[in-house]
N, C-alpha and C positions, 0 to 999 in steps of 0.2 A: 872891166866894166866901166872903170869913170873917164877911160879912154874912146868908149863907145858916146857917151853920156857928153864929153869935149864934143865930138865930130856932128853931134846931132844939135850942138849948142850951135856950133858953125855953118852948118850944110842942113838944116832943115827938111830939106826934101833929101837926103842922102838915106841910099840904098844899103843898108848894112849885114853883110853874112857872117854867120862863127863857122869855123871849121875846128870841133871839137871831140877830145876822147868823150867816145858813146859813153860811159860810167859819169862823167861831168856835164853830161848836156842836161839835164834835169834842171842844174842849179843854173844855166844860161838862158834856160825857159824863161826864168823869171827877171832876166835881163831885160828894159826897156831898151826899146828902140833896135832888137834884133830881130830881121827880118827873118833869116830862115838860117835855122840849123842843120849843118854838115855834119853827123857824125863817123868818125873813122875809129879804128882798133888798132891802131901802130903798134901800141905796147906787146898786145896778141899775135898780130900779124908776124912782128920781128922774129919771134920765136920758132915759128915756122912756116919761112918765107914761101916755099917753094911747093907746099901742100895745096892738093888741088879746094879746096875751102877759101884758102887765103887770097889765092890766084883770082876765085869768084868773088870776093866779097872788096878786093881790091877795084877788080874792072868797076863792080856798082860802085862803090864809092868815086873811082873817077871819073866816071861818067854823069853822076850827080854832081860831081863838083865844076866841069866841064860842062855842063849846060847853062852855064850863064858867062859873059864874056864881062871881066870887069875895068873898072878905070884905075883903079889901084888895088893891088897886091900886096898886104901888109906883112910881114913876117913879125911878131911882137919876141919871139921866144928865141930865136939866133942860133938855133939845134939843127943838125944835118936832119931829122926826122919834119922840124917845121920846113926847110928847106925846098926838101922834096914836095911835101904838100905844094909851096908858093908855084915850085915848077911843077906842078900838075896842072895848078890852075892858069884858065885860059884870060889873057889879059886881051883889050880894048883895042882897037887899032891904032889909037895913041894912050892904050893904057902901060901902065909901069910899076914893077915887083918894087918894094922899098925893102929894108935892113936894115940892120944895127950893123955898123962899118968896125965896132970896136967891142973887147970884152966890159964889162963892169964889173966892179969889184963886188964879189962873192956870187956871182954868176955863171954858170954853164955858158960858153963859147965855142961855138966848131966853125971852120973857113967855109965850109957850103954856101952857109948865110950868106955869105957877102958872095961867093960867087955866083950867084943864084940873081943878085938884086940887082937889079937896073940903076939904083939910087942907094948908094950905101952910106946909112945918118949917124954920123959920130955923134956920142951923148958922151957926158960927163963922167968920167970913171963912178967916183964916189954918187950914187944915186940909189933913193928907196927906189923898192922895184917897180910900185903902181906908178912913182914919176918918171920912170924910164919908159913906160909903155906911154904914159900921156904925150912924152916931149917929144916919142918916135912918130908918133899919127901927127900932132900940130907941125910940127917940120913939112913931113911928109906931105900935107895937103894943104901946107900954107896959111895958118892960121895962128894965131896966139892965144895962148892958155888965161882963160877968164871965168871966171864965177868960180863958187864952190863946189870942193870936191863932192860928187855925188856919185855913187855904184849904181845906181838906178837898179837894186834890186830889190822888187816886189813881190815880198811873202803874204802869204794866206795863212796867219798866223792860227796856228793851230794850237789848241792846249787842251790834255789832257784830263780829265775826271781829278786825276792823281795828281796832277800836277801844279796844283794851285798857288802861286806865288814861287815855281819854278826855278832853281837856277841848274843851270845845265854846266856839268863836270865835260870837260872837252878834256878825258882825260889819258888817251893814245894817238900816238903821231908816228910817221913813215921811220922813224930809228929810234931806238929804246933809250939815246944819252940825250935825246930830248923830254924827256918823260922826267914828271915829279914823283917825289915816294909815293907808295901807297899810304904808308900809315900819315903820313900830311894830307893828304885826301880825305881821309877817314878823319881826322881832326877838325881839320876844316870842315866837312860836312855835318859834326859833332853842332859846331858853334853857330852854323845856319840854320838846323835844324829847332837851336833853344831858341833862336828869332821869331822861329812859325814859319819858315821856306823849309818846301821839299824840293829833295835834290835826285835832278837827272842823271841818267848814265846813258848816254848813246853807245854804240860801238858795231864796228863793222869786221871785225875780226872775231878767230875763237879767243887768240891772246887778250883782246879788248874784250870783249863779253868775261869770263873769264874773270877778270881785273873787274870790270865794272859789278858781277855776283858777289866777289869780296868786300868790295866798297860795301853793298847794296848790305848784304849780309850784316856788316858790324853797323852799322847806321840804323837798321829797322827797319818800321814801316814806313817810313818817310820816304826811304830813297828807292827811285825803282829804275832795276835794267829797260831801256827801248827796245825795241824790236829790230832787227834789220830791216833797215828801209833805207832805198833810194835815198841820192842826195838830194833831190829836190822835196822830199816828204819831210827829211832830219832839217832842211832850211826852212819850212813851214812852222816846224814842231818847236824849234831852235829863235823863229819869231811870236811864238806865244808864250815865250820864257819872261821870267822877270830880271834874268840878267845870265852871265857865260861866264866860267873861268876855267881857262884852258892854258897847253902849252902850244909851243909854235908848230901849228897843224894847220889843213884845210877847215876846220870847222870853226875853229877860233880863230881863222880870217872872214868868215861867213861872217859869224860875230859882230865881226868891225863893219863888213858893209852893210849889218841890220842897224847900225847905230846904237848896239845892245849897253847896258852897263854891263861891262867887261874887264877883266884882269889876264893879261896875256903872259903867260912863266915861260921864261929862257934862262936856261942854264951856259946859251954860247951868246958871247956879244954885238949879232948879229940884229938889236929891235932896230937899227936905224937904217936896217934894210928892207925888212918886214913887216917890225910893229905898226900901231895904227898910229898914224900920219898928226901932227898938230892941229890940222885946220879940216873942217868937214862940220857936219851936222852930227854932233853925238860927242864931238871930239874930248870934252869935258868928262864924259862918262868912261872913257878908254885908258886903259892905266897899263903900263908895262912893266915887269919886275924881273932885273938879270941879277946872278949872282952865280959864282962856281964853286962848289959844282953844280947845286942849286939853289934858287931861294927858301928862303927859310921862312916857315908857317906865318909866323910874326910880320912879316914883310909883306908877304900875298895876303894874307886882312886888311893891314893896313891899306892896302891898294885899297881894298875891295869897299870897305868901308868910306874913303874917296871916289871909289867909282859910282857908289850906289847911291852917296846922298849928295853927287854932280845935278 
């Protein structure tokens, strides 16, 4: 997003497409400055490549993504699966696929990328990941990285009845050794609650829902499970919050691009690849806490109570 947000700082009149998994195009809606969304099923698709479904829903999608002939072909993600997208898509007569020429540290790398690109841009090993997309587009289209970080993304902040003075538990992510105890959940939501904030529980799983009923359960009336909803509804609902604390997940990166007061928990010592950035709007309000195996209660208040009175 603030790699869209750079190119539209540059190129004003630039035409800009996402080519995104359907489950993520919700939260790209709310992307300024994207013209129109692609969405594709890779994830699905892989699974069974050769099924007559997959076969049709491939052609539509390449045939949508083939109907516009572009000037640049960006690859942000450096995966045989982005790969093939970039080569589906139909470039310019003097248009040209770009790359990442090299791995970054703690990043997914497969050779496709780069045999794919017409322009393969070596970045700095050591890079957070939102500046490795920014430095790949500025390269790419010849421009230098100016103004403040912005995600340009625009929520209809939503808030609920229940929800009055909000903070939202972001409290499941893609593997369980990222995840904080339950009962530090429940503690923590103990000493928000004597503040006069009620506490969210989103969740998109049975395991998450689940986890969030427990929470919900030992906390009372204060705390209430969400309903499954799209991610563009959980980033509306997530911007009428009074603030986020999560562990290293998509929603507690939402988080950072709402400019939420936020406290983001890692138990692996990867914040200087993901956490939220120094410099942006909000940056004051975003606080990171690593520790192994995990932080400790003491520690993620302390945040929090810096991130809230930022």
């Amino acid at each position: 997003m603030p790699a869209v947000q750079d190119i539209r700082r540059a190129w004003p009149h630039a035409e800009i497409d996402w080519v995104v998994e359907t489950a993520f195009a919700p939260v790209v809606r709310r992307c300024d400055g994207v013209q129109r969304i692609i969405g594709c099923d890779l994830r699905r698709w892989r699974k069974t490549p050769l099924s007559p479904q997959t076969r049709a829903e491939w052609r539509t999608f390449r045939g949508e993504l083939r109907s516009v002939r572009y000037d640049a072909i960006i690859d942000l993600q450096g995966l045989t699966k982005s790969a093939l997208v970039a080569r589906a898509a139909r470039a310019a007569e003097n248009g040209r696929r770009f790359a990442l020429a090299n791995q970054t540290e703690g990043a997914g790398y497969e050779a496709p990328t780069r045999w794919v690109a017409d322009v393969a841009i070596p970045i700095t090993p050591h890079v957070h990941a939102v500046t490795r997309s920014r430095e790949l587009c500025a390269k790419a289209l010849g421009y230098d990285l100016r103004g403040e970080l912005d995600f340009g993304l625009r929520a209809q902040a939503v808030a609920a009845p229940a929800d009055a003075g909000c903070i939202a538990f972001v409290h499941g992510a893609s593997r369980d050794d990222k995840c904080w105890p339950e009962a530090d959940w429940i503690a923590l939501g103990g000493r928000l609650v004597a503040q006069g904030h009620t506490i969210g529980l989103p969740q998109g799983s049975d395991a998450e829902r689940e986890r969030a009923e427990r929470i919900a359960k030992s906390l009372g009336e204060k705390a209430h499970v969400w309903p499954r909803i799209d991610l563009g509804q959980v980033t509306d609902r997530l911007a009428g919050c009074a603030g986020v604390i999560g562990v290293d997940s998509g929603l507690s990166h939402i988080a950072v691009a709402l400019a939420l007061p936020h406290v983001q928990i890692y138990n692996f010592e990867t914040a200087w690849r993901t956490g939220p950035l120094a410099d942006g709007r909000g940056a004051s309000k975003q606080k990171t806490v690593y520790a192994s195996p995990t932080p400790s209660l003491e520690a993620v208040w302390r945040a929090w109570q810096e991130a809230s009175a930022a």
